[in-house]
C-alpha positions in Angstrom: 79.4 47.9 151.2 78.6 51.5 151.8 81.9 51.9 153.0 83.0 50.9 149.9 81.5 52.8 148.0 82.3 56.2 150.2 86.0 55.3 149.5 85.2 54.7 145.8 83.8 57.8 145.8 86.1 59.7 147.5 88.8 58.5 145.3 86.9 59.7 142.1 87.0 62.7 143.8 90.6 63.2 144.3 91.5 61.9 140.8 89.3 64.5 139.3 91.3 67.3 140.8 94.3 65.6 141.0 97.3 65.0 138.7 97.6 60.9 138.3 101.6 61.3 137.2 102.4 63.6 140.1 99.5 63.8 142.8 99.4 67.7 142.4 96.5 69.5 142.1 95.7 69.8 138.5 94.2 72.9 136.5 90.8 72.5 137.6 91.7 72.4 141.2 94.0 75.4 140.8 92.0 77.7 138.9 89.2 76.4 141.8 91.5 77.7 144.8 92.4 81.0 142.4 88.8 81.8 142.7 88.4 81.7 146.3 91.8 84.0 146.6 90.5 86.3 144.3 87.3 86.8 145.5 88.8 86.9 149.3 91.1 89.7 148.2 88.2 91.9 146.8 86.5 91.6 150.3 90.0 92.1 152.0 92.2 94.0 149.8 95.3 93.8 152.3 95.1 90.1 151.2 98.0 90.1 148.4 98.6 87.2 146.7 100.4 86.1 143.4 100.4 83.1 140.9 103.6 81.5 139.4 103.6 80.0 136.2 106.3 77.9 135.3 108.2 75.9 132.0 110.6 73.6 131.9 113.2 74.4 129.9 114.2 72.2 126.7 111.8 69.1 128.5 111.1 68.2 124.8 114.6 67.5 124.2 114.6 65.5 127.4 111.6 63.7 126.8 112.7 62.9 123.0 116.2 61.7 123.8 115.7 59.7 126.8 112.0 58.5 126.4 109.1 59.5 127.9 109.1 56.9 131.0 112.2 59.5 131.8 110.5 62.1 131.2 107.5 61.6 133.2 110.0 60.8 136.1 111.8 64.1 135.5 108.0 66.0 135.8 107.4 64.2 139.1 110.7 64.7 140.6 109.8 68.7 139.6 106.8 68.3 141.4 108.1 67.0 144.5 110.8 69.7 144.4 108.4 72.6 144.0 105.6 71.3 147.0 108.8 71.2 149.0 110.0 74.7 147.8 106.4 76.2 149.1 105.2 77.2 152.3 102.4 75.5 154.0 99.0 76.9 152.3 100.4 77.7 148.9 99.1 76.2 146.1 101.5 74.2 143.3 99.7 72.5 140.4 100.7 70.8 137.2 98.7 72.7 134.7 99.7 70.4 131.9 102.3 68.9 129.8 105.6 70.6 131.5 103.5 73.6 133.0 103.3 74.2 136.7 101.2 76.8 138.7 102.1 78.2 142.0 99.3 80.3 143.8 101.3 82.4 146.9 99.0 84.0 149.4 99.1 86.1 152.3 102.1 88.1 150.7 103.5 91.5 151.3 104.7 92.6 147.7 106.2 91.2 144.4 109.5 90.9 145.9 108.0 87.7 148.1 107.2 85.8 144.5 110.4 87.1 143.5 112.4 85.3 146.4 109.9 82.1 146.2 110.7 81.9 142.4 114.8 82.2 143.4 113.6 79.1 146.2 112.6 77.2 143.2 115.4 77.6 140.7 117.5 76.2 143.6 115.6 73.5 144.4 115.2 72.9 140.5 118.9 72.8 140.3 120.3 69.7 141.6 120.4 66.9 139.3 117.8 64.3 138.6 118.8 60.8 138.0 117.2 59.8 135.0 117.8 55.9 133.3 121.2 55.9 134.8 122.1 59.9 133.5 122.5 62.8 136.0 120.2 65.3 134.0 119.8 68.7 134.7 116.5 71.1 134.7 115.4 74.5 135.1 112.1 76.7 134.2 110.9 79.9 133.0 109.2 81.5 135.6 106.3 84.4 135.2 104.9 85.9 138.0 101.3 87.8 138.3 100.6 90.0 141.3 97.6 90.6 142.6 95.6 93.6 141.3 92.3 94.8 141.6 91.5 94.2 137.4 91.7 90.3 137.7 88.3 89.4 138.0 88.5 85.5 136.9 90.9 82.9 137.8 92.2 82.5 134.1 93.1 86.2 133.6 96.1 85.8 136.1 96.9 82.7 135.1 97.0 83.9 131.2 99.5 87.2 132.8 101.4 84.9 134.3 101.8 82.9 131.2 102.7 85.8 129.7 105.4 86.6 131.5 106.8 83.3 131.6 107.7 83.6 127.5 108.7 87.2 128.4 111.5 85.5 131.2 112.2 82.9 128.3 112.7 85.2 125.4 115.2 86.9 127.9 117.3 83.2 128.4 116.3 79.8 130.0 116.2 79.9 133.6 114.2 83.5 133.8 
């Protein structure tokens, strides 16, 4: 019975930080681990890190036109692609809706986002299978480096938002 209830627990646990459609961590979680890396680089300031925050392009469209069954198999296809796009210790999260987060740490300068953001527009574009379709995706990427102003979690997050309508303003795929 206690054992049980530890696993009960434990699982109420996980889905409170978890995304249920993709098994990501979810917002909560992220802006959690944000903290921490924020905080760490004010002790250590050679400890550079930067969030991604990404879009996916025209997933209304997708989501309208093929259902939404399809469309939350497109979101955790994404998913799967982007974990596998990461290096072990970074941080991807479903934020919400068609909104990922990516928290790089333990980088040298914005140029290592840069070629982790190129990563993931690869992975991102081979096809996904969807109802019997080969359907293709891609995102909008912003990226927030590290700097000595962000204080909270949400303030890079809200830059890197930022710059992900700046990169789609530019054209899809930025």
């Amino acid at each position: 019975e206690i054992l049980e209830r530890k696993a009960a627990e434990a699982r109420l646990v996980h889905d409170a930080f978890h995304d249920a459609l993709t098994g990501l961590p979810n917002r909560a979680l992220f802006l959690d681990r944000l903290a921490h890396v924020i905080e760490g680089a004010r002790r250590h300031p050679d400890e550079r890190y930067a969030v991604l925050f990404l879009d996916l392009d025209r997933f209304k469209v997708i989501n309208d036109s093929l259902g939404h069954a399809a469309g939350d198999h497109l979101l955790a296809a994404v998913g799967h692609r982007l974990a596998d796009s990461l290096r072990p210790g970074d941080t991807v999260a479903r934020l919400g809706g068609d909104e990922f987060g990516v928290l790089l740490e333990g980088i040298k300068a914005p140029a290592d986002a840069a070629l982790v953001a190129e990563r993931i527009h690869a992975a991102l574009a081979k096809s996904v299978e969807l109802d019997g379709q080969e359907t293709f995706v891609t995102a909008s990427i912003g990226v927030a480096f590290q700097s000595d102003r962000y204080v909270r979690p949400d303030q890079v997050l809200r830059d890197a938002d930022v710059a992900m309508y700046q990169a789609k303003l530019k054209g899809r795929a930025g």
